[in-house]
Backbone bond lengths (Angstrom), bond angles and torsions (degrees), N, CA, C in turn:
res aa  C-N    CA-C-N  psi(-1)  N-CA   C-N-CA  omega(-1)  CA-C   N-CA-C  phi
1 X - - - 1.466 - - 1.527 110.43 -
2 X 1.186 114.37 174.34 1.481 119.55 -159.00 1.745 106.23 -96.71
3 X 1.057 126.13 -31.64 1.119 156.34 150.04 1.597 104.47 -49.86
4 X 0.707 150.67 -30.12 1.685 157.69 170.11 1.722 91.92 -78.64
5 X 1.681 96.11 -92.52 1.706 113.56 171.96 1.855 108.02 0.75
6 X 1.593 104.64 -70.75 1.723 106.13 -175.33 1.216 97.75 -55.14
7 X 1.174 125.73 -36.86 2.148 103.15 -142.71 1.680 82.43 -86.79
8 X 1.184 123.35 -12.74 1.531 116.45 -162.71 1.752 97.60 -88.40
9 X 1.207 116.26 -29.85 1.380 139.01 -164.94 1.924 97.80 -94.42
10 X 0.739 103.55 -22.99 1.976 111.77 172.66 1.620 111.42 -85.22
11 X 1.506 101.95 -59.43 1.614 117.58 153.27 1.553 131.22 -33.83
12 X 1.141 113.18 -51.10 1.408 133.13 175.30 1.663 99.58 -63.30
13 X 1.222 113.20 -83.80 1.338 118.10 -179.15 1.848 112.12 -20.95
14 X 1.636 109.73 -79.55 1.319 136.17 -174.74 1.696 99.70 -28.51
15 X 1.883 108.44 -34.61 1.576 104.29 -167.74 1.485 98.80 -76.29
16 X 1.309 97.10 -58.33 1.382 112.55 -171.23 1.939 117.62 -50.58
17 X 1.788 114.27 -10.16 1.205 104.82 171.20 1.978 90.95 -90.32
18 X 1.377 97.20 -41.65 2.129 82.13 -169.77 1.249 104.81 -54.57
19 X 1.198 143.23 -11.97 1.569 134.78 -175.06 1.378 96.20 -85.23
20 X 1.411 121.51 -36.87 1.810 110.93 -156.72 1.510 70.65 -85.90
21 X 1.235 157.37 -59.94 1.437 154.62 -144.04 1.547 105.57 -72.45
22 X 1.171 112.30 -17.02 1.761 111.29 -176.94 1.769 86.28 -106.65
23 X 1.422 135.75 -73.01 1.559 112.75 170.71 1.357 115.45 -8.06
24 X 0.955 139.00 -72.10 1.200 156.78 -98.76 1.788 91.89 -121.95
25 X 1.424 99.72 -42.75 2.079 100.19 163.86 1.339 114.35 -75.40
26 X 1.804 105.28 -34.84 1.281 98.44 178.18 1.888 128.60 -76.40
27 X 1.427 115.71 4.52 1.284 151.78 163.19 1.513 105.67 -47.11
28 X 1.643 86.77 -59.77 1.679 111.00 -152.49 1.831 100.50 -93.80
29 X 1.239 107.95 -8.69 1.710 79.47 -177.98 1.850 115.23 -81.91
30 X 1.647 105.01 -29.13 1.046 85.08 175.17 1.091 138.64 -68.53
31 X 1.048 119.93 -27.08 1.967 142.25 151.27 1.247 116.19 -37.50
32 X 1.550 121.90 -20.61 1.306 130.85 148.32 1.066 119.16 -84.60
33 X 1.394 145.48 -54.67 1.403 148.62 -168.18 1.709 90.71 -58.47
34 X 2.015 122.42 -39.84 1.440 87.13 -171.82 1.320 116.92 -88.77
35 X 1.309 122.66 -17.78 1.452 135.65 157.80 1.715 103.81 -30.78
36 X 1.491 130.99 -67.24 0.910 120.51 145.28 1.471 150.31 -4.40
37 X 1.255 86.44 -79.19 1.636 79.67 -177.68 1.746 108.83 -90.40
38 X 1.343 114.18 3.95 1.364 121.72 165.55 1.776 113.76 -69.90
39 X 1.188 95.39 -35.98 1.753 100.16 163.13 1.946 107.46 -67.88
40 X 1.204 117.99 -57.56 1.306 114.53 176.37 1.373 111.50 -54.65
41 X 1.705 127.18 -8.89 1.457 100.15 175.48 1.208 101.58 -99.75
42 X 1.356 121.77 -36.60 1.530 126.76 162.81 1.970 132.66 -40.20
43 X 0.998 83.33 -12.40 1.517 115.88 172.42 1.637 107.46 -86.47
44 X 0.788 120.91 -100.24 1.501 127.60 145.84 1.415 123.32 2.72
45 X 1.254 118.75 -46.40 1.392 115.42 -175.68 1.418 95.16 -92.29
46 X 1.386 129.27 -29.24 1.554 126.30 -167.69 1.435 97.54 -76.25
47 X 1.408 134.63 -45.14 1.704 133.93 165.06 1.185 119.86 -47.58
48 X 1.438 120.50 -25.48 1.399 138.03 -167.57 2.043 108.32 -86.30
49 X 1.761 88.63 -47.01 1.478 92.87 172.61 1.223 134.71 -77.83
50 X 1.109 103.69 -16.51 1.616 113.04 169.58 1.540 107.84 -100.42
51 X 0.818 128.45 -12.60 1.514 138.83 157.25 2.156 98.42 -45.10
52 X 1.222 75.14 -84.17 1.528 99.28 -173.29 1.559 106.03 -40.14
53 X 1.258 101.93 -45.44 1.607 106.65 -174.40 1.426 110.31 -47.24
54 X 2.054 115.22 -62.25 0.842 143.00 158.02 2.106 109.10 -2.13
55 X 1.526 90.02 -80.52 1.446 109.77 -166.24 1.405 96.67 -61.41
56 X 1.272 133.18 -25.90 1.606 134.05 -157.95 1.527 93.65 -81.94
57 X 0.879 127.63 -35.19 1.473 133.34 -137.94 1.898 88.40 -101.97
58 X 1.660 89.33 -61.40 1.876 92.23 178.55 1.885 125.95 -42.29
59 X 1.767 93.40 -32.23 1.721 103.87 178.20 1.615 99.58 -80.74
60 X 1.031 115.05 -39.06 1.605 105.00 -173.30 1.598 100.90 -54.48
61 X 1.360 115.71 -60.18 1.621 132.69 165.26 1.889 116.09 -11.86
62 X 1.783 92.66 -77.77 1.549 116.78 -175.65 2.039 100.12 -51.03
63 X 1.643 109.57 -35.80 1.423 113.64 175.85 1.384 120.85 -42.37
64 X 1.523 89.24 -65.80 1.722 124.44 -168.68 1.306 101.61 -35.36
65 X 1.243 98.84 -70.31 1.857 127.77 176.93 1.661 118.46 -30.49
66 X 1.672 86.73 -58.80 1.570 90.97 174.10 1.831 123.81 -61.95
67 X 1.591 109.49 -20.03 1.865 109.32 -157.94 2.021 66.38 -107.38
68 X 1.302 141.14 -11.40 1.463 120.75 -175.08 1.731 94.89 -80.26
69 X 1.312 113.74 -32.30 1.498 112.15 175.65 1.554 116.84 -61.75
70 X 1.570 74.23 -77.55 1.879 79.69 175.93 1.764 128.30 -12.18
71 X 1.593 88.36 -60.92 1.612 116.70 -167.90 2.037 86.12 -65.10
72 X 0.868 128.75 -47.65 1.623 119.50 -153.29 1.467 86.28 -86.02
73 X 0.893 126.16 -36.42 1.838 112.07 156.51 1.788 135.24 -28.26
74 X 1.308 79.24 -62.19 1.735 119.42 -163.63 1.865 69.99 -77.50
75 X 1.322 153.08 -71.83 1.524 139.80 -162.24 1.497 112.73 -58.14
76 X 1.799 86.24 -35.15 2.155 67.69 -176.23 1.243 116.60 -85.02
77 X 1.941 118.67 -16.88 1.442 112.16 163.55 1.488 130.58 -59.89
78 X 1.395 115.87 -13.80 1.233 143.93 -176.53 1.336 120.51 -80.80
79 X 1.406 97.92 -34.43 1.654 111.37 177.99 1.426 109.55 -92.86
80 X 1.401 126.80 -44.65 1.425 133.23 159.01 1.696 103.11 -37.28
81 X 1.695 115.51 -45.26 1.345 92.10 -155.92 1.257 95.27 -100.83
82 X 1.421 131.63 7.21 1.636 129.62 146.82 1.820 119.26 -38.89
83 X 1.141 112.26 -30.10 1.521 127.52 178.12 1.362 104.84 -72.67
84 X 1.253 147.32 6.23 1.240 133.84 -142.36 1.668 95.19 -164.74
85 X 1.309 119.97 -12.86 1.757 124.79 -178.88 1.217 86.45 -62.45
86 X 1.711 110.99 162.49 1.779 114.94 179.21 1.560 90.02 -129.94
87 X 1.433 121.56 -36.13 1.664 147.77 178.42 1.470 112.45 -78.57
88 X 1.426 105.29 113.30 1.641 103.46 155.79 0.917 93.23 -39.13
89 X 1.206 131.96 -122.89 1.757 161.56 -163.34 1.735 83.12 6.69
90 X 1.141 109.44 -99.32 1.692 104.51 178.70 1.771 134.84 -13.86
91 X 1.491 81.54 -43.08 1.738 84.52 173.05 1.867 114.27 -71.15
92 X 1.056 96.97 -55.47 1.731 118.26 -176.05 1.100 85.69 -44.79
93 X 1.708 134.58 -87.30 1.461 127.61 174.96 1.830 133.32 -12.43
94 X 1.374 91.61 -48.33 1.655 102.31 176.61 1.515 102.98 -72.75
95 X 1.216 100.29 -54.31 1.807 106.01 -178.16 1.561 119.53 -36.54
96 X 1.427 104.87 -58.97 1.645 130.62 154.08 1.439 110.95 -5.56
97 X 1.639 90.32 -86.92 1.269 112.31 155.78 1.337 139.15 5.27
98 X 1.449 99.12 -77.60 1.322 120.86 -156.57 1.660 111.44 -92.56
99 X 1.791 109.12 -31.65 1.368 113.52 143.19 1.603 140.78 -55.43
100 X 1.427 104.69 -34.73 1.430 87.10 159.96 1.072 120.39 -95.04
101 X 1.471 142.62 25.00 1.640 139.81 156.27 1.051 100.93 -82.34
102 X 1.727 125.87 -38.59 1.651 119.01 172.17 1.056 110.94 -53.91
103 X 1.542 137.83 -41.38 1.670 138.07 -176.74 0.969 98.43 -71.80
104 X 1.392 131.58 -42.72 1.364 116.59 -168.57 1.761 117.88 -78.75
105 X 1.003 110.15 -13.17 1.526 125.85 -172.27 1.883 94.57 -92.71
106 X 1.095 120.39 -49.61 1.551 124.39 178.34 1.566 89.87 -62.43
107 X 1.660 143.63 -75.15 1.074 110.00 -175.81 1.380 141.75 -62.46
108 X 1.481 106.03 11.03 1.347 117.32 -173.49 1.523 119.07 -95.30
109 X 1.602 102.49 -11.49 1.395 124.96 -150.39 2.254 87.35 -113.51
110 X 1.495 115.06 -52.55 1.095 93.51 144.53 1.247 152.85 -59.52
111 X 0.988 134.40 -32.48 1.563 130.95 144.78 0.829 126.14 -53.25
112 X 1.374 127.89 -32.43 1.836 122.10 148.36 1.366 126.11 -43.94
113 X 1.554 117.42 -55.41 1.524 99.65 165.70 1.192 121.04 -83.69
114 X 1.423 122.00 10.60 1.985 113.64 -172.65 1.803 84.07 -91.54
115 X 1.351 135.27 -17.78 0.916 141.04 -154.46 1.777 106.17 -106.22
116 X 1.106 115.91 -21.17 1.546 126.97 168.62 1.130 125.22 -101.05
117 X 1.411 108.39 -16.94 1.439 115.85 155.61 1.969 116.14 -73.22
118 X 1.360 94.43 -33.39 1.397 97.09 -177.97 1.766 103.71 -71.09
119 X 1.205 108.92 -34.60 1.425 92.90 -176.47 1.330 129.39 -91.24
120 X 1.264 108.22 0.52 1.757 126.24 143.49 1.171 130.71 -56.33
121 X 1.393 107.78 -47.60 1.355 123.53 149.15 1.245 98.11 -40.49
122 X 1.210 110.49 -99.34 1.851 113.98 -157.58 1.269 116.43 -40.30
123 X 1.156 132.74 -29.19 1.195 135.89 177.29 1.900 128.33 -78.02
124 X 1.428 92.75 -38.67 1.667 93.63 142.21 1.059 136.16 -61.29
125 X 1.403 118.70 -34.56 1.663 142.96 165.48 1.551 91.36 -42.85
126 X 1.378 103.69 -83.45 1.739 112.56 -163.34 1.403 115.76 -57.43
127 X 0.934 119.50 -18.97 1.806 133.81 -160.87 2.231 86.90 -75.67
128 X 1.489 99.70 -51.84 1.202 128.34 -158.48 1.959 92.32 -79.30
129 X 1.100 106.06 -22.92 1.879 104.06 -175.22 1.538 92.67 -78.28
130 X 1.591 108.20 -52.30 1.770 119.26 -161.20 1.115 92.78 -46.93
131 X 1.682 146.11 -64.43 1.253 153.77 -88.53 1.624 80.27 -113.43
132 X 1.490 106.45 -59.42 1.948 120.36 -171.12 1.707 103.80 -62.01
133 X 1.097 112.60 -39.07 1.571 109.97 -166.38 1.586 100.62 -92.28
134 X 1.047 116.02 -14.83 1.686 105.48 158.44 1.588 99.65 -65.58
135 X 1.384 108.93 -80.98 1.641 107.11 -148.69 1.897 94.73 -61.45
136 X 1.389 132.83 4.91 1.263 110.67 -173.28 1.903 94.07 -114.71
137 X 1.454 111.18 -3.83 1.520 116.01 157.33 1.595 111.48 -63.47
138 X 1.418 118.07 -51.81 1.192 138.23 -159.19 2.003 105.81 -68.58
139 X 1.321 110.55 -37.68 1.420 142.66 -176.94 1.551 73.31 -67.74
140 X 1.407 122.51 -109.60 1.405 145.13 -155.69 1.673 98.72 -25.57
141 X 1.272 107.49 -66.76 1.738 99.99 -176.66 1.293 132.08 -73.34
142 X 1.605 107.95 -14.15 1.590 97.92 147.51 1.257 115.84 -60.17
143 X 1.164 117.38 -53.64 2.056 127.40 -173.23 1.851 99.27 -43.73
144 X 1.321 99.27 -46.86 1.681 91.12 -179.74 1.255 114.98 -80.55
145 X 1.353 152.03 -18.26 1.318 143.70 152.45 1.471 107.24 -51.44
146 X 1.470 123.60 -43.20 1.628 122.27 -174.22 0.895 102.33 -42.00
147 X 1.927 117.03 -69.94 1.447 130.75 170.33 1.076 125.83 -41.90
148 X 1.101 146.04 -57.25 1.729 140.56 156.42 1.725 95.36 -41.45
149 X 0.866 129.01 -11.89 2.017 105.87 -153.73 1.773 81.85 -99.90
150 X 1.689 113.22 -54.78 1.284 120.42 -173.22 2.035 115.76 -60.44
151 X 1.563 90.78 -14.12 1.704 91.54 178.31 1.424 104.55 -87.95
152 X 1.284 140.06 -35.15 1.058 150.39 150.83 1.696 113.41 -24.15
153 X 1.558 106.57 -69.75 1.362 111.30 164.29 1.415 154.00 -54.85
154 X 1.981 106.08 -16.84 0.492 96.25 -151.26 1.996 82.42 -114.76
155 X 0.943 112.66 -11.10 1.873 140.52 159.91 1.553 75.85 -48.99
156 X 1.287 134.66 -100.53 1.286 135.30 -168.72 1.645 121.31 -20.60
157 X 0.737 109.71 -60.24 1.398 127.55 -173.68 1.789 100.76 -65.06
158 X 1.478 116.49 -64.91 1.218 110.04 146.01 1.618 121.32 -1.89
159 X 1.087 81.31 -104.95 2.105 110.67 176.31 2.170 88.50 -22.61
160 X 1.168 120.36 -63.31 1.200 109.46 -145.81 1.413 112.24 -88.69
161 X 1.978 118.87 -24.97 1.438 106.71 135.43 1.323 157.74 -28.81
162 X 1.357 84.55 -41.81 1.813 110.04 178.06 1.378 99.28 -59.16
163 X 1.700 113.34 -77.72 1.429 108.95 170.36 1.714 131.52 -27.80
164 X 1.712 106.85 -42.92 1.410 83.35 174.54 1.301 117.68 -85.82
165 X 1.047 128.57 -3.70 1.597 128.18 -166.07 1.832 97.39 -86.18
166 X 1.422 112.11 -12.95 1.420 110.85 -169.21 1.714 99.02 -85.93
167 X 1.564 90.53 -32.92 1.706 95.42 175.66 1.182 126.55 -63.40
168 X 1.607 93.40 -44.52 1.713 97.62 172.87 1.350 128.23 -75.21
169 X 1.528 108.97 -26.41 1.630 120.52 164.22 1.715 102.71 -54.98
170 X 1.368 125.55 -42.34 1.710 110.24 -175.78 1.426 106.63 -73.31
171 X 1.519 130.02 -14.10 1.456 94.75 177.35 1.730 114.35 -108.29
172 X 1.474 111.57 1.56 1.464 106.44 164.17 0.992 151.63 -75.15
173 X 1.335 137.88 114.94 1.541 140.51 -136.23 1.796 98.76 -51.63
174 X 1.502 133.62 127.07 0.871 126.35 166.63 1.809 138.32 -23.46
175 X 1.372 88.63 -57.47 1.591 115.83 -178.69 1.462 103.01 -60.42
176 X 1.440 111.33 -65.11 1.847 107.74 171.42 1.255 117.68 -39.39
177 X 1.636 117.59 -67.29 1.757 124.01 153.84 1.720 123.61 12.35
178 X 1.436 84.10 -87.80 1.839 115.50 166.18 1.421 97.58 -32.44
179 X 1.628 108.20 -77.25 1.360 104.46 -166.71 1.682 126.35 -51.91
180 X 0.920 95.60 -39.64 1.289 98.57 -166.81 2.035 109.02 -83.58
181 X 1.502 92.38 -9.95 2.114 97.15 152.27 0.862 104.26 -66.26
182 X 1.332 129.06 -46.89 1.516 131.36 -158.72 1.992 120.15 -68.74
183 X 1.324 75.74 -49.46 1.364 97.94 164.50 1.687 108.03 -41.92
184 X 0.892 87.42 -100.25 1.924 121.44 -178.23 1.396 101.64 -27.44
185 X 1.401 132.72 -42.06 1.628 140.86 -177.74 1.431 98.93 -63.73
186 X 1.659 124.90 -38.14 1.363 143.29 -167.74 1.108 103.47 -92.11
187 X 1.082 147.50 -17.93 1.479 147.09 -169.24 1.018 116.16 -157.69
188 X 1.842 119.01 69.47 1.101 136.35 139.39 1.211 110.30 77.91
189 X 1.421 146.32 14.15 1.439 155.38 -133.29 1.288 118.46 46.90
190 X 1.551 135.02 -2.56 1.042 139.40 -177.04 1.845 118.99 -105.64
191 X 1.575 116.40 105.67 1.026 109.93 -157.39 1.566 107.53 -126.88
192 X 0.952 104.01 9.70 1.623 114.41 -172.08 1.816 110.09 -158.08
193 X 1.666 127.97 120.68 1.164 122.06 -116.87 1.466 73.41 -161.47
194 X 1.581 106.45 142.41 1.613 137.99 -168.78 1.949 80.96 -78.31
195 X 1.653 112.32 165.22 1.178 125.45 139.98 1.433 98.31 -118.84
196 X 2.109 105.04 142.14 1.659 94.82 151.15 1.038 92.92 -167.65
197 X 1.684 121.44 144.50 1.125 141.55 -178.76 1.928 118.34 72.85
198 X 1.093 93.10 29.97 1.724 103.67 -177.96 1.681 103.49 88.42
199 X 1.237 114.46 6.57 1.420 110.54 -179.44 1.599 128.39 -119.94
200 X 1.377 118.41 147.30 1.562 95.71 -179.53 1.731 104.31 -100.86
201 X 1.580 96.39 139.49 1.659 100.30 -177.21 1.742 130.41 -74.08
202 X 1.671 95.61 15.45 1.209 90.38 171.41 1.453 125.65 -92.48
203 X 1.907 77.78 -30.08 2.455 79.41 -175.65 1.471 93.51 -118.33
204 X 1.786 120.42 -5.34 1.426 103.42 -173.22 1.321 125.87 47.97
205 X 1.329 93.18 49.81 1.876 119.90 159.22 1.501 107.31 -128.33
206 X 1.490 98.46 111.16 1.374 110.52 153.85 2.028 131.04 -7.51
207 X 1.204 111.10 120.72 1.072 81.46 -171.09 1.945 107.74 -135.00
208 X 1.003 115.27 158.14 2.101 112.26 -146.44 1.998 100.68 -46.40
209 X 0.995 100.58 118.25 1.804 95.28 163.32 1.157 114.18 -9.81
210 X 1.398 132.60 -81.63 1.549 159.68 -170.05 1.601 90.88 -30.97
211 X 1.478 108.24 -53.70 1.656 102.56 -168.43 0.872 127.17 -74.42
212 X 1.496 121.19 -31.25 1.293 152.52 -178.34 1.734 110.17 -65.69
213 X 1.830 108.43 -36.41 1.104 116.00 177.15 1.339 104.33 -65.14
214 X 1.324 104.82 -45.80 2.290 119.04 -179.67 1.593 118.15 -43.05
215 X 1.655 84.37 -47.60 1.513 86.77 -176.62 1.634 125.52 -84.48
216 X 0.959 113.13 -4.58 1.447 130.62 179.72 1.676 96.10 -80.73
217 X 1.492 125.91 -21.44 1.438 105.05 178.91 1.763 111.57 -104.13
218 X 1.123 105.36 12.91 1.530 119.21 177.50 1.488 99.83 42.20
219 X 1.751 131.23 54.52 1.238 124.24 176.32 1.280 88.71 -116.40
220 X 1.534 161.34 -3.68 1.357 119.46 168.84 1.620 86.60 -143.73
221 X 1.381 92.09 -178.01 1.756 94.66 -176.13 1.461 89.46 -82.98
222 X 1.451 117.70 162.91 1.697 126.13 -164.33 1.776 81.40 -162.13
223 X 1.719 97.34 118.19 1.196 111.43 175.84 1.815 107.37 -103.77
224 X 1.357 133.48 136.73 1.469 147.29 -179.14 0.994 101.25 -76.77
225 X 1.412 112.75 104.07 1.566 132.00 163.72 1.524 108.61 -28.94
226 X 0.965 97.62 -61.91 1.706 99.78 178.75 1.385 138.02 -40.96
227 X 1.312 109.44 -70.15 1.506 142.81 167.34 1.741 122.72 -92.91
228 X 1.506 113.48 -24.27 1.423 105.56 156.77 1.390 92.28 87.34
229 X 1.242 145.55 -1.37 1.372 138.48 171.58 1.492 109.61 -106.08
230 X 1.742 98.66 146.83 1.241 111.55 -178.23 1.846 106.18 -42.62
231 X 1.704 84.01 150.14 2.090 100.90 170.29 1.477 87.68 -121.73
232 X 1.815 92.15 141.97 1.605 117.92 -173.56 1.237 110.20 -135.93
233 X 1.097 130.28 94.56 1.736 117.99 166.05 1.179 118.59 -88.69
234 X 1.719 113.31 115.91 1.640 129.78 -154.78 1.955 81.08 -94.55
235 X 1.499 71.01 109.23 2.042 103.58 136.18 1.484 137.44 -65.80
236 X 0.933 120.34 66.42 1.255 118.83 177.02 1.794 110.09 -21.78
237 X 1.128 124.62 -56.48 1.187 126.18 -159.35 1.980 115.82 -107.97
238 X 1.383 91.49 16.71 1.920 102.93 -167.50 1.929 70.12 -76.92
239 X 1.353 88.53 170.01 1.441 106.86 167.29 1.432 116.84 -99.55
């Protein structure tokens, strides 16, 4: 009966949008999973850069240290060999000398602590990255099990549409079938269309009383003047 035919032909459709609507997630999860783990590499490289920073800063440091030695070497041999000048001119020269290794050792000695302060800094910094990029690792790989768990589910769901749409494809009159490919290829995937309130819900144009009365008894197929796609008034309770 014709009245069967629609609800089977309403049915069909409804599967056939959750399948393009689950495709269409299943599209999107991997685009999440790499979004994902694109944060986990981004993560990673930010621990990595301040890492690095860290060590960069400490060798410049371990340097400093070494030419602050050196140099306080090179002053006290300088001062020892102040005892031993026979020449003004010679002494003044050494003296020279030996003052700018002190400047140079005083600016060497500030940049040592502007430089240990910085890596206190950084190291609170990083202490404070480890702590966030754990619990925001921990965040992320639950989120990616969801996604694997929901791709899993949704393959399923898939799989078990298919089956009914194969069921419902064996009892619909061929010829209707056809039509309603035809349809549906022509109208946007949507080929079979609610009436309510004197209107059809595909283009929401009014459509003549008389028809409206027709289609309310779901006894023949009733095509929308408008839009040319089937009118369906869903029964909650038709079988």
């Amino acid at each position: 009966m014709v009245k069967r035919q629609l609800q089977l032909l309403w049915n069909l459709q409804t599967l056939e949008r959750q399948v393009e609507e689950a495709r269409q997630e299943q599209e999107s999860c991997p685009l999440t999973l790499e979004r994902l783990q694109g944060l986990l590499k981004a993560q990673e490289e930010k621990k990595e850069e301040e890492k690095r920073r860290i060590e960069e800063i400490e060798r410049e440091r371990i340097k400093l240290e070494g030419e602050l030695e050196m140099e306080s070497e090179r002053i006290k041999r300088s001062q020892l060999k102040l005892l031993e000048i026979k020449t003004n001119k010679e002494y003044q020269a050494l003296l020279k000398e030996i003052e700018t290794g002190k400047e140079h050792n005083s600016q060497r000695e500030e940049a040592i602590i502007g430089m240990l302060e910085e890596i206190d800094r950084l190291k609170t910094d990083y202490a404070s990255t480890i702590e966030r990029a754990h619990k925001e690792r921990k965040e992320i790989e639950e989120e990616q099990a969801k996604v694997r768990e929901q791709m899993v589910i949704v393959e399923q769901n898939i799989i078990h549409w298919h089956h009914n749409r194969e069921e419902i494809v064996r009892e619909l009159d061929p010829e209707l079938l056809k039509r309603y490919t035809t349809l549906k290829e022509r109208r946007n995937g949507i080929a079979v269309v609610l009436v309510k309130d004197e209107g059809c819900q595909g283009c929401y144009v009014n459509i003549p009383p008389q028809m409206y009365n027709e289609v309310q008894k779901n006894k023949e197929i009733i095509i929308c003047p408008n839009c040319h796609r089937i009118l369906y008034r869903e029964n909650k309770s038709a079988d």
